[in-house]
C-alpha positions in Angstrom: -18.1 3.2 15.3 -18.2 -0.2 17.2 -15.4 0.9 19.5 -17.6 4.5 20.3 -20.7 2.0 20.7 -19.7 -0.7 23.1 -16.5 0.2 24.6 -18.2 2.8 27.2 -21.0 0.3 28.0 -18.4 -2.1 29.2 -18.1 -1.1 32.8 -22.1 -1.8 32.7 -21.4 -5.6 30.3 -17.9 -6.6 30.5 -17.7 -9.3 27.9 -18.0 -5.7 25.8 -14.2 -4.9 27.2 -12.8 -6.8 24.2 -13.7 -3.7 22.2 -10.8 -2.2 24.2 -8.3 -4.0 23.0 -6.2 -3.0 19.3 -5.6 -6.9 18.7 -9.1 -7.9 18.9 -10.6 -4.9 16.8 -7.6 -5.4 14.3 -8.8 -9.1 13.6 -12.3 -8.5 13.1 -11.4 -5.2 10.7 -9.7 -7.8 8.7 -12.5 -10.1 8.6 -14.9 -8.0 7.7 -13.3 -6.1 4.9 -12.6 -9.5 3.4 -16.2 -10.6 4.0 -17.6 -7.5 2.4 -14.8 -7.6 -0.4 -15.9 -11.5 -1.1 -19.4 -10.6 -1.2 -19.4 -7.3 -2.8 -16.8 -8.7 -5.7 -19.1 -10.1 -8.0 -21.3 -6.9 -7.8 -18.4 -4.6 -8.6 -17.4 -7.0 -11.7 -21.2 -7.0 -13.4 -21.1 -3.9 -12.6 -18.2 -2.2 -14.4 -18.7 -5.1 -17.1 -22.4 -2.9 -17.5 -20.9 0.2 -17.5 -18.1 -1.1 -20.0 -15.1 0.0 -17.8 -12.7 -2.3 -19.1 -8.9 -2.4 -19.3 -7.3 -1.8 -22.8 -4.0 -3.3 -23.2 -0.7 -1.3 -24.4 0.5 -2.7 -28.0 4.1 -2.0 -26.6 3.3 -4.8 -24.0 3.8 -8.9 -24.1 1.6 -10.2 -26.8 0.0 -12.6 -25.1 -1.6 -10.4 -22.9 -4.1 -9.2 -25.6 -5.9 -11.5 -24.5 -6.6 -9.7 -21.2 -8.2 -6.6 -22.8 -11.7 -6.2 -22.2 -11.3 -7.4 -18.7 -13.1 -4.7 -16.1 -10.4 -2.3 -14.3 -10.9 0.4 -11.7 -11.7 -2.9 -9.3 -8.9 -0.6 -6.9 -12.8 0.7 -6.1 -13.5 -2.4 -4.1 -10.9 -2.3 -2.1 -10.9 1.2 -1.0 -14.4 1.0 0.2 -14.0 -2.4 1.9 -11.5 -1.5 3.7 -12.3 2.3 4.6 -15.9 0.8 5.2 -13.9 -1.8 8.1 -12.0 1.0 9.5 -14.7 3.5 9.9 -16.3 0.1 11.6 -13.8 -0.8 13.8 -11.5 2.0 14.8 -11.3 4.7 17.3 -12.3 7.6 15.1 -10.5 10.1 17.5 -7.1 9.2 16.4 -6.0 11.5 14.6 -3.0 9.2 12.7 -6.8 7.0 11.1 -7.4 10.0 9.9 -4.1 11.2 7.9 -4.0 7.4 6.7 -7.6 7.6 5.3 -6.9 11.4 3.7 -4.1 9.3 2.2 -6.1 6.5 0.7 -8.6 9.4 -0.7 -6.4 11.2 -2.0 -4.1 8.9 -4.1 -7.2 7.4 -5.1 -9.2 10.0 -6.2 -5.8 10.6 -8.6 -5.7 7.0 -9.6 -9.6 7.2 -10.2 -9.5 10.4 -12.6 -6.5 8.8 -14.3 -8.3 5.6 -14.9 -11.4 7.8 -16.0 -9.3 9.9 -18.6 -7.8 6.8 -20.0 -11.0 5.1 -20.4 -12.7 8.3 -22.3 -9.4 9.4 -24.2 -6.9 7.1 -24.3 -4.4 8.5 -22.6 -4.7 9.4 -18.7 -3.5 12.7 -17.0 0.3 13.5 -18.1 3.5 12.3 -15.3 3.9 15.7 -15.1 0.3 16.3 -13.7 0.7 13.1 -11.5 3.9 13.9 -9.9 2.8 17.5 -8.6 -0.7 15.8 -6.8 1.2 12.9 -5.3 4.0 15.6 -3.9 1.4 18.0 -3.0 -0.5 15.1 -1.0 2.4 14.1 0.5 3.7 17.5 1.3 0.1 17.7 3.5 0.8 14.9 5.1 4.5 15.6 6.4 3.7 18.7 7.3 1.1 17.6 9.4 3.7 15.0 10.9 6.5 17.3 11.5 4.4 20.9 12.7 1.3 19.8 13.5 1.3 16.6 15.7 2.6 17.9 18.7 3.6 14.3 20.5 6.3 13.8 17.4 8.3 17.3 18.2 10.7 15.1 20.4 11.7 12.6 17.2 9.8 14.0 13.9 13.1 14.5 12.3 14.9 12.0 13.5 15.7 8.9 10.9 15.1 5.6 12.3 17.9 3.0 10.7 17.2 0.0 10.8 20.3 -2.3 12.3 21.5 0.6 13.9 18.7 1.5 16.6 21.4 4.0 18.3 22.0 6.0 15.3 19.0 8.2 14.4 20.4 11.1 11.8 18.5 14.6 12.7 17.4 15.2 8.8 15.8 18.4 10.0 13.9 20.3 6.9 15.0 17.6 4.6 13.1 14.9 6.6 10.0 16.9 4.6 10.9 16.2 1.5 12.3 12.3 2.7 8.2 11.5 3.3 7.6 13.2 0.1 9.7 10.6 -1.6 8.5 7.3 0.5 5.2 8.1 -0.1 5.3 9.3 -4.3 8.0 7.0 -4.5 5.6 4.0 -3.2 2.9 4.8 -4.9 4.0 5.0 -8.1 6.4 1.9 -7.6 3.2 0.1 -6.7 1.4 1.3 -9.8 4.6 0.3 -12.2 4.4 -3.4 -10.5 0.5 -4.2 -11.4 1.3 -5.4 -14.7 0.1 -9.3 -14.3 -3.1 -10.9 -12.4 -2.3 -10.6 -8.9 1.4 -9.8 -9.3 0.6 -6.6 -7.1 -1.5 -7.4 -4.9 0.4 -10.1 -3.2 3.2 -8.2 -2.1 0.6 -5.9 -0.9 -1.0 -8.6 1.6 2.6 -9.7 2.3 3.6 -5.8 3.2 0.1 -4.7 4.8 0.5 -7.7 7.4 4.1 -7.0 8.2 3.0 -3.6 8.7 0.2 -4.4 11.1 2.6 -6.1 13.3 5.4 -3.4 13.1 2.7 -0.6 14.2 1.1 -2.6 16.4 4.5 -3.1 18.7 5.6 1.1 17.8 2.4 1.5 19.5 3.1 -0.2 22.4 5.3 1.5 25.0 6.2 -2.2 26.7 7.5 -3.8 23.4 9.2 -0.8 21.9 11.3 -0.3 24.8 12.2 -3.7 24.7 13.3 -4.1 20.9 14.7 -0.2 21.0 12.6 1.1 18.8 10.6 4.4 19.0 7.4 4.1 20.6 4.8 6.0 18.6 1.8 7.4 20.9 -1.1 6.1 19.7 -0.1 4.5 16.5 -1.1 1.5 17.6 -4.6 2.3 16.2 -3.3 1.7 12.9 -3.2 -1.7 12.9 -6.3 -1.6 12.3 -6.2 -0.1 9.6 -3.6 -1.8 7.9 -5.8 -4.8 8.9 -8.4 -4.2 6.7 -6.3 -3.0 4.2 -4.9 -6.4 4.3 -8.6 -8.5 4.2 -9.8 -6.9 1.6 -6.9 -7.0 -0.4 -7.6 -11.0 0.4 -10.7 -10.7 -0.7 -9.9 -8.7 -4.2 -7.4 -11.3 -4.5 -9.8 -14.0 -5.4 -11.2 -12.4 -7.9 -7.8 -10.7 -9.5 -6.2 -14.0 -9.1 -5.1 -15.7 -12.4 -7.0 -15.6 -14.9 -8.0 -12.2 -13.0 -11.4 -11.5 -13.6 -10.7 -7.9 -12.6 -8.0 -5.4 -12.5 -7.5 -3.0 -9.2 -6.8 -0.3 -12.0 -4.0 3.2 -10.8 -7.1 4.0 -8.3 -6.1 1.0 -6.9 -2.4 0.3 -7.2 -1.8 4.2 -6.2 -4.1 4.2 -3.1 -2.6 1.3 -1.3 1.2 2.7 -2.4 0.1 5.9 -1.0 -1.8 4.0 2.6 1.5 1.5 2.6 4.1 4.5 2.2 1.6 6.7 4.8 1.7 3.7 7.6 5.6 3.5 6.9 6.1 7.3 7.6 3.7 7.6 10.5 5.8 5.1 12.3 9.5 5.7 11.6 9.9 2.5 9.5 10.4 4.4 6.4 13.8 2.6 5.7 12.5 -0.4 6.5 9.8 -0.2 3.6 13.2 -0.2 1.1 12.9 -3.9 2.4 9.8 -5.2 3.3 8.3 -4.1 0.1 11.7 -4.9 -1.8 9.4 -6.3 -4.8 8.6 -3.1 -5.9 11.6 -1.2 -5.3 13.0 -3.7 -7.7 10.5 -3.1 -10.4 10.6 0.4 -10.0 14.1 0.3 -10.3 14.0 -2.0 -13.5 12.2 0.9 -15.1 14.5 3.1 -14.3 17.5 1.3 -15.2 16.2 0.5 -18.8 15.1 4.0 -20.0 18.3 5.4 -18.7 20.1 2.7 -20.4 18.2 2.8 -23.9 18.8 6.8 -23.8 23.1 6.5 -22.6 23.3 3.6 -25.7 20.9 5.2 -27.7 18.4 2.4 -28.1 19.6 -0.4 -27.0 17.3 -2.1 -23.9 19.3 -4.0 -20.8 16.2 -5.8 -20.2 14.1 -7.4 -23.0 11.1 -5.7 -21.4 10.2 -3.1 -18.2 9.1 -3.6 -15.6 10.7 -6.4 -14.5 8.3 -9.0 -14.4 8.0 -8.4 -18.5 11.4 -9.8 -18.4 10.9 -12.9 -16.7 8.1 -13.8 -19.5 10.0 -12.8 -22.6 12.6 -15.6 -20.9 9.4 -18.2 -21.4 8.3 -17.9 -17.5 4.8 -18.2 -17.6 2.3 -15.8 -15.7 1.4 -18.0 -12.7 5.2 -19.4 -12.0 6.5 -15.3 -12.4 3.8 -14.0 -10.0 4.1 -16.8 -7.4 7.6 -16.3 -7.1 7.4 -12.6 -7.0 5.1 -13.3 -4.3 8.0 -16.1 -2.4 10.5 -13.0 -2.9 8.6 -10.6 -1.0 7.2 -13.3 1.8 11.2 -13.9 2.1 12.2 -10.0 2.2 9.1 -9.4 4.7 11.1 -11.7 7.0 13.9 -10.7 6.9 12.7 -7.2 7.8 10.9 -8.3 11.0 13.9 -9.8 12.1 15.5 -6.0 12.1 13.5 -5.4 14.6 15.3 -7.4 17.3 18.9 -6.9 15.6 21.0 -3.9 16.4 
């Protein structure tokens, strides 16, 4: 709205040209979505505390986290209107890719929201079955949108970026469709599977979301794409804002989710921001990249994985005391803080390792 506002009057007030500029609107979409988030927090926690929306804790889970039962959940609420509230702020709303990244956060959260809503009222959520189909169906919008609808991707919309080899850019054809599909389910619910202690998630999030904003910032940007080789992405630039405010008020729900967490984000939480993360990667041919800069929770994912597989081949036996991952670590004696802090030093460490890709070929 503020770009709409004052960019057109600055040819009349040209201190307003700043609104012209992605960097500029990118910074204050962050700040504000952490200001709002900051102030707003405490609301959203009396709130849900009145309205008795509070997490209930698995008996299958570490004992010690009984204790976190009756803490309020669905706080994923906060951030999805901080940060949509920024963007609508501080974007240009006629680019389209704002758009599919916002249909994104809607829709993977209005799944995690009725999810967290049937779990509250019955117990149990919508089945995996039910889940799977609306994440692929979700996803399926959005890559077809990509691929057959966005008319400045026909040149490349198949084509697989790899990172380290920049020349070599496999023509997937049809099956690039069903290569988003899997990013972005595959995101989401490894997202979902990691927000198991107070800010174990989130971090990693932050950590992603800003590695993200610079990595869309330069697809966008004809000069530096040419120079590092990768492919420059018409307009996707605007993203960074986005991603931005995704990343300040994930700051801001941070503080309040921070051990002991006085609020959970809840799936309508953990599945939007997989679903907005896995989005951002797609829209700008970084999908393989993702693999890495969110390597924290391909690993969890793939701890989940790796134990049900293995307790049905031995036929009960576990390989890890406890899925997902971080379980593990505190059935070794880790406490919470020193497994979620260096969760969070793994992921800063993977994030750069992933930027340096960008320049390596």
């Amino acid at each position: 709205m503020f770009y709409h506002v004052f960019y057109p009057l600055s040819s009349e007030y040209s201190i307003l040209n700043v609104f012209k500029y992605i960097t500029f609107r990118s910074a204050y979409a962050g700040i504000t979505a952490l200001v709002l988030s900051l102030v707003l927090g405490k609301l959203m926690i009396s709130i849900l505390q009145k309205l008795q929306i509070r997490e209930k804790i698995r008996s299958d889970g570490p004992q010690h986290h009984s204790s976190k039962s009756g803490t309020p959940t669905m706080g994923g609420l906060l951030i999805l209107a901080t940060f949509l509230g920024s963007t609508l702020l501080w974007a240009d709303l006629s680019n389209h890719y704002i758009w599919v990244v916002i249909l994104a956060a809607i829709g993977f959260g209005a799944i995690g929201l009725w999810d967290d809503f049937l779990k509250l009222r019955k117990g149990d959520g919508i089945t995996a079955k039910e889940k799977i189909l609306l994440q692929i169906l979700l996803s399926l919008a959005i890559g077809i949108y990509l691929l057959y609808f966005d008319p400045a991707r026909a040149e490349y919309a198949t084509r697989l970026s790899v990172p380290f080899f920049k020349s070599f850019q496999p023509d997937l054809g049809f099956g690039y469709l069903i290569f988003i599909v899997f990013i972005i389910v595959g995101t989401s619910n490894a997202v979902n599977l990691t927000d198991g202690l107070d800010g174990l998630a989130i971090g990693p999030i932050i950590v992603a979301t800003f590695t993200y904003t610079g990595i869309v910032y330069i697809s966008g940007h004809f000069n530096f794409s040419e120079y590092l080789r990768i492919q420059y992405i018409k307009d996707a630039g605007e993203i960074a804002i986005v991603s931005s405010a995704v990343l300040g008020a994930s700051l801001g729900f941070l503080w309040y989710n921070s051990y002991p967490a006085q609020i959970f984000m809840g799936d309508v939480g953990s599945l939007s921001l997989g679903g907005v993360l896995g989005t951002i990667a797609v829209i700008v041919k970084h999908e393989l990249l993702l693999i890495l800069v969110g390597g924290i929770f391909v690993i969890e994912a793939l701890s989940v994985i790796i134990q049900v597989s293995y307790f049905k081949y031995t036929g009960g036996k576990r390989f890890f005391k406890m899925a997902p991952l971080h379980h593990h670590f505190e059935e070794l004696g880790w406490s919470e803080p020193k497994v979620i802090v260096r969760f969070w030093i793994v992921a800063v460490v993977l994030a750069m390792i992933s930027l340096s890709t960008l320049k390596l070929r």
